[in-house]
C-alpha distance (Angstrom), angle and dihedral (degrees) to the residues before:
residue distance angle dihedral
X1 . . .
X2 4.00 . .
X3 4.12 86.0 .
X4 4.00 90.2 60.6
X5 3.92 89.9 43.3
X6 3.66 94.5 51.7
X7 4.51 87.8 38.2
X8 4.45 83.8 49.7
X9 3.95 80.8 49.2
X10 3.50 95.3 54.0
X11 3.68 94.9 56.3
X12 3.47 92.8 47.2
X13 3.86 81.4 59.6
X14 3.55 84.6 57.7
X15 3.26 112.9 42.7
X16 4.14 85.4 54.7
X17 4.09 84.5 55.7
X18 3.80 96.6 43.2
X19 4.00 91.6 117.0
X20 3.82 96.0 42.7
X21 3.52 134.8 55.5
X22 3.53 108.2 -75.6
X23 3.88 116.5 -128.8
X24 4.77 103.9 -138.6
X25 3.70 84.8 -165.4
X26 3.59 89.7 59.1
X27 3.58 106.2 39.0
X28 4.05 82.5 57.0
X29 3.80 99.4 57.6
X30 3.35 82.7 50.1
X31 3.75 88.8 62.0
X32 3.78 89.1 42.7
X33 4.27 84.9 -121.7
X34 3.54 131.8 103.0
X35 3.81 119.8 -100.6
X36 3.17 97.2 -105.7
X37 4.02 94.1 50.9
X38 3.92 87.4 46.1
X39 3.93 95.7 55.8
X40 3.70 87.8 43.2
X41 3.73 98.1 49.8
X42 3.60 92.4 43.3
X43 3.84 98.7 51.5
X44 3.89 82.9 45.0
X45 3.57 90.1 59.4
X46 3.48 111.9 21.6
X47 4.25 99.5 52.7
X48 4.14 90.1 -121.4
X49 3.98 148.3 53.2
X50 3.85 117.0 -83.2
X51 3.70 91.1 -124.9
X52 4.07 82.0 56.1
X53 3.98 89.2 50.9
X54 3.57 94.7 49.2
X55 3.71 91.1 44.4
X56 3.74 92.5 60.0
X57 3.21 101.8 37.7
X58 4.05 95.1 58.5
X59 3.39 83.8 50.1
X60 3.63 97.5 58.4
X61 3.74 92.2 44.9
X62 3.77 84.7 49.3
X63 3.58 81.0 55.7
X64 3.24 101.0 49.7
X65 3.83 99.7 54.1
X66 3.64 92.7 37.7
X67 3.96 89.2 62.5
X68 4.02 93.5 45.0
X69 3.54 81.6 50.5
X70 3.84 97.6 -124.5
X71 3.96 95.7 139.6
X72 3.76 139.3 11.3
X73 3.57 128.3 -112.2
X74 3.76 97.6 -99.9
X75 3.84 81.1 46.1
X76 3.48 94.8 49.5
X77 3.67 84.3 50.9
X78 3.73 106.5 59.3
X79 4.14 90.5 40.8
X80 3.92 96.0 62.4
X81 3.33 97.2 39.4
X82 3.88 115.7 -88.9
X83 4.05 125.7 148.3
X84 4.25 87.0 -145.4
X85 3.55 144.2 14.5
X86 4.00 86.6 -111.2
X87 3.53 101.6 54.2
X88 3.74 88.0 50.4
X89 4.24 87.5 52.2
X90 3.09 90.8 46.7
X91 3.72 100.8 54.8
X92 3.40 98.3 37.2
X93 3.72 87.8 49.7
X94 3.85 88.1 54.5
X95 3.57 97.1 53.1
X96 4.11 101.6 33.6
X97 3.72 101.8 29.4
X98 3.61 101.7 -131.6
X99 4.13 126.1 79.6
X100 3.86 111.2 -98.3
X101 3.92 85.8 -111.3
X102 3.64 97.1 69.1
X103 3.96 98.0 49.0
X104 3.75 88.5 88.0
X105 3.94 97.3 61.0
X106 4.03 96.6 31.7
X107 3.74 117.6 105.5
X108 4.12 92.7 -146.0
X109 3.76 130.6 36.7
X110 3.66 130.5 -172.1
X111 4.13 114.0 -118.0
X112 3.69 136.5 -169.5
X113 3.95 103.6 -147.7
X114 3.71 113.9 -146.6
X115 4.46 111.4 -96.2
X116 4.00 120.0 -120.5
X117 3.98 105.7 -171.2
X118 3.59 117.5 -140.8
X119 3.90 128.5 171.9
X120 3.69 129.5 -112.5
X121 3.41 119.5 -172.0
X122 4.48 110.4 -146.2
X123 3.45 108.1 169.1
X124 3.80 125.1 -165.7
X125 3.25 99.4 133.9
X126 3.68 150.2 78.5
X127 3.88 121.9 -132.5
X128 3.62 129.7 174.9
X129 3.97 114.5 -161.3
X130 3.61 132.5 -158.5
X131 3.64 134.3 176.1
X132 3.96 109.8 -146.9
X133 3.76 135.4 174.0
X134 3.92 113.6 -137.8
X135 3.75 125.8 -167.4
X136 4.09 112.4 -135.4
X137 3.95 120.9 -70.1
X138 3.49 138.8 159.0
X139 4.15 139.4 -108.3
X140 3.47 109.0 -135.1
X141 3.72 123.8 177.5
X142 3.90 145.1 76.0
X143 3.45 111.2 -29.4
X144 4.17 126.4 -159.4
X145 4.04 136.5 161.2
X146 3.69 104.7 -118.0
X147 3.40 137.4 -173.5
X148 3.88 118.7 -92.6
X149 4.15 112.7 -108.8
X150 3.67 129.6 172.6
X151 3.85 96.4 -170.3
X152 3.89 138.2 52.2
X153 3.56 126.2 -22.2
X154 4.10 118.9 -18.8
X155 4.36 94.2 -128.1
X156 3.95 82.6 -153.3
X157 3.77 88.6 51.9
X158 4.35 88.9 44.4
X159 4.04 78.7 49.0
X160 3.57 95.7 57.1
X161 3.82 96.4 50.4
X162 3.98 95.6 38.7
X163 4.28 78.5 56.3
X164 2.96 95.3 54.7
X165 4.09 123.6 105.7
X166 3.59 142.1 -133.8
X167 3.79 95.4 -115.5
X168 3.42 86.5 46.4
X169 3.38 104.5 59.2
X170 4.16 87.3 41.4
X171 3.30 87.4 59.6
X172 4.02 99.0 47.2
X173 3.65 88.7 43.2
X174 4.18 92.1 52.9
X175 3.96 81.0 47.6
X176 3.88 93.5 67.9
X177 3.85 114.6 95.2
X178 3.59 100.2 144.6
X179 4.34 129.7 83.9
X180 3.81 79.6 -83.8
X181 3.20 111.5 87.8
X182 3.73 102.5 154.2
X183 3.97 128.3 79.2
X184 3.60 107.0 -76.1
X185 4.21 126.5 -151.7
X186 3.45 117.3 -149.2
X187 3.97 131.0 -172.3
X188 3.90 130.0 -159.6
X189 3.61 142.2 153.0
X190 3.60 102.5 33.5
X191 3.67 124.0 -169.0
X192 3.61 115.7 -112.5
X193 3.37 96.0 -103.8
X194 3.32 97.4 59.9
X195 4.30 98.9 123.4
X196 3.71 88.8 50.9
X197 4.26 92.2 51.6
X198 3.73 88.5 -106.2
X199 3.00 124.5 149.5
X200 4.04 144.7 -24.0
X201 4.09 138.5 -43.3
X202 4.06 131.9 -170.7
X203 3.62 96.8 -110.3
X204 4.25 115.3 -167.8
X205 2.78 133.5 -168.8
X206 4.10 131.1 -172.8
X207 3.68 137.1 73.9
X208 3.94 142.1 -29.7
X209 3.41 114.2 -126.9
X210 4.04 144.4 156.2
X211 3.65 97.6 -155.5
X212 3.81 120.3 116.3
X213 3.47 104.2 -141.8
X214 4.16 143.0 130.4
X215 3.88 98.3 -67.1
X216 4.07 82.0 -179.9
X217 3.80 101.8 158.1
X218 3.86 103.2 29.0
X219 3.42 138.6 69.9
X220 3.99 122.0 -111.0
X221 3.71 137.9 -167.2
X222 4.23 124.0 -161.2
X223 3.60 110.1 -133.6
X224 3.69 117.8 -171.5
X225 3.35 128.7 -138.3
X226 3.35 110.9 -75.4
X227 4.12 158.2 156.8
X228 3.83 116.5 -93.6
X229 3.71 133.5 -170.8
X230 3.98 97.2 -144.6
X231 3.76 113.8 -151.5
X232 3.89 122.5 -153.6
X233 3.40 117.4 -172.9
X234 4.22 134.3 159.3
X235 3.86 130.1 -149.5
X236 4.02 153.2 71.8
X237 3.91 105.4 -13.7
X238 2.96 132.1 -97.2
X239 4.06 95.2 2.1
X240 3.69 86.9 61.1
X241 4.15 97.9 58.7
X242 3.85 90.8 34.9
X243 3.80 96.4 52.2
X244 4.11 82.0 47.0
X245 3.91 96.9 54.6
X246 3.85 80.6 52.5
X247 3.83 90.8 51.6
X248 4.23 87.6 46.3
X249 3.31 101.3 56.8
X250 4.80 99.6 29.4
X251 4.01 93.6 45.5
X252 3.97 115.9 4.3
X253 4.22 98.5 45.5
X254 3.62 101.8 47.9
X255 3.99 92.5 41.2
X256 3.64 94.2 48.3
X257 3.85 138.5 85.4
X258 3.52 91.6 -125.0
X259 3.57 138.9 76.3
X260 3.98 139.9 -174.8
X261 3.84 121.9 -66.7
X262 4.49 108.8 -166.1
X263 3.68 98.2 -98.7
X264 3.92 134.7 122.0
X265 3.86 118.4 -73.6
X266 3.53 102.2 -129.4
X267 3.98 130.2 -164.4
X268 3.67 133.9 160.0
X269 4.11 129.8 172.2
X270 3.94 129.7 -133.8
X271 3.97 124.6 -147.1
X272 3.52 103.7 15.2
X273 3.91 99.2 -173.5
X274 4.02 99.1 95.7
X275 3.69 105.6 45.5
X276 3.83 81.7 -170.8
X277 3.86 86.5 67.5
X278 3.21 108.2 31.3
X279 4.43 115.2 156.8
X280 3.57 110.1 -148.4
X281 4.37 132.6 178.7
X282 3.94 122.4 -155.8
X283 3.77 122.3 -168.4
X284 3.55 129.4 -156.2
X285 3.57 130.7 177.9
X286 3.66 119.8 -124.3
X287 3.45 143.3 159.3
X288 3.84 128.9 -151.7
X289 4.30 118.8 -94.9
């Protein structure tokens, strides 16, 4: 695929900038992608940040070079990036478990090869896409920072809906004048960490609506108009959705034309009475390459 060409190019770019500051902007256009499509993609695929990559892997290298000994650890240091000898020993010490000094006279040393992304396609599941222009609305509901969870039910997400009120949900529910008319989730501003389950995201959940009104009481986001890729999907809940997310951003992402705008990732489930058979949408924002 030309999206993992132009990702294995980008770490090339990378690796040749390991002991200098490395410019994001420019490791994107690399990729062809905007920077916040790249560190979204990569995290996707990768399991980790790109700050977290390009942490390890200068430590490595520092690794590397301090075992051959090519440099000292002061040295070692001020090439990869370090303001002092002791922040470098102390980093590397974190991640290799052994002080910089003692690399030269240890038979083993932990590494952190470089990553070359390829695609595998698994299968398993079926999932309808649509591309689909949407004028602006607004996300209006209970809002909370939650921590991040790949699998089952979120308890502080169960929480939030179990807290929730009668009026509340009358009032969410008289909210909803758009094709949605069904409580809607919506995540945003992720912590870094969020492909290695670190971490916390503001999680809402409520209504989409294009009224202008007194939201008093709940919390609301603006969403623009914008480009989503709309993801249908049918099965057991919540494995179903989760195992698609997986699929969007492993298979669909890097083989598409399209890649992530900064906007809300939205999802929101129909007939909840069989949880074996549960329909489910997810929206993401993109934009075309």
């Amino acid at each position: 695929m030309d999206m993992l060409k132009d990702m294995n190019r980008a770490l090339d770019y990378i690796e040749a900038h390991l002991d200098r500051e490395i410019d994001f902007n420019r490791v994107a256009q690399t990729a062809g992608v905007s920077e916040y499509h790249f560190r979204k993609l990569f995290s996707y695929l990768s399991g980790m940040s790109l700050s977290s990559y390009i942490r390890l892997r200068k430590l490595s290298e520092a690794g590397h070079e301090l075992q051959q000994g090519n440099l000292k650890v002061l040295d070692a240091a001020v090439k990869y990036g370090y303001e002092s000898a002791d922040g470098f020993s102390r980093a590397f010490r974190e991640w290799s478990g052994m002080n910089p000094s003692e690399v030269s006279t240890s038979s083993s040393m932990k590494v952190f090869p470089r990553m070359t992304f390829q695609l595998t396609i698994r299968g398993g599941i079926n999932m309808d896409v649509r591309i689909e222009q949407k004028d602006a609305f607004r996300l209006v509901g209970i809002k909370k920072r939650v921590p991040i969870q790949f699998e089952g039910q979120n308890p502080e997400i169960m929480k939030m809906v179990q807290e929730m009120t009668p009026e509340q949900r009358e009032q969410l529910q008289r909210f909803r004048n758009t094709d949605v008319k069904t409580v809607v989730n919506a995540s945003y501003n992720f912590d870094e960490g969020r492909n290695e389950e670190i971490g916390k995201l503001d999680h809402l959940i409520g209504s989409i609506t294009t009224l202008d009104e007194d939201f008093s009481g709940f919390d609301m986001v603006d969403v623009p108009a914008l480009t989503w890729a709309i993801f249908r999907t049918t099965g057991p809940f919540p494995q179903t959705m989760q195992d698609t997310w997986a699929k969007i951003a492993s298979e669909w992402l890097p083989a598409s034309e399209y890649e992530l705008v900064d906007a809300p990732e939205i999802s929101f489930t129909e007939d909840m009475s069989d949880l074996e058979n549960v329909t489910s949408e997810i929206w993401m924002a993109v934009q075309k390459r």
